[in-house]
C-alpha positions in Angstrom: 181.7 75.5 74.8 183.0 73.7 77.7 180.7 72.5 80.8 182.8 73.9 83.0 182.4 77.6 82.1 178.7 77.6 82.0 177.3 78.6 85.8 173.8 78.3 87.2 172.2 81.4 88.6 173.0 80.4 91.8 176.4 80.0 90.9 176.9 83.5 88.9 175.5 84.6 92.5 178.1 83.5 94.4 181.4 84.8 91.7 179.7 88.5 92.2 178.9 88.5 95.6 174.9 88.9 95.9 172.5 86.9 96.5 170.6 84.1 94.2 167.2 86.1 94.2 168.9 89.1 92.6 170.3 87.1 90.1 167.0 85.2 89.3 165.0 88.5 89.3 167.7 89.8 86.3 167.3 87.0 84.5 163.5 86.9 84.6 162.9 90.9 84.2 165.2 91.0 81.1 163.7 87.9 79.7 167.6 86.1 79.2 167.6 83.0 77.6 170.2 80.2 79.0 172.5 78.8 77.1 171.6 75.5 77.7 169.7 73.5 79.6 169.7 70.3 81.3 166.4 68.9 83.1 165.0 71.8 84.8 168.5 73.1 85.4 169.9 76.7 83.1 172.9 77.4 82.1 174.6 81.1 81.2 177.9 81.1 79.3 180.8 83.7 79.9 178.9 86.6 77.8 176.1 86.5 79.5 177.5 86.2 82.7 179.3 89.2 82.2 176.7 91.0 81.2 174.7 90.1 84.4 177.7 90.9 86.3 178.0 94.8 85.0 174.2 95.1 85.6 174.5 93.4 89.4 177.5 95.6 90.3 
């Protein structure tokens, strides 16, 4: 998997238009694990983005 398709939360907040806390909230209330992570810094691939996305939309 390529760097470049993995997003922050922040990140996935911005590509579906809402804001960062919404996105942070998901993640924590469904208990999603990142895909990686560098430092303190987590990391959702394409699937899971997606999946946020349909949820946040």
């Amino acid at each position: 998997m390529a760097d470049e398709a993995l997003l922050t939360g922040k990140k996935i907040a911005e590509k579906i238009g809402v804001s960062p806390k919404k996105v942070t909230d998901y993640i924590k209330d469904k208990a999603i694990e990142p895909d990686k992570t560098k430092g303190a810094c987590k990391y959702y691939g394409p699937a899971t983005v997606a999946k946020i996305e349909k949820a946040l939309k």
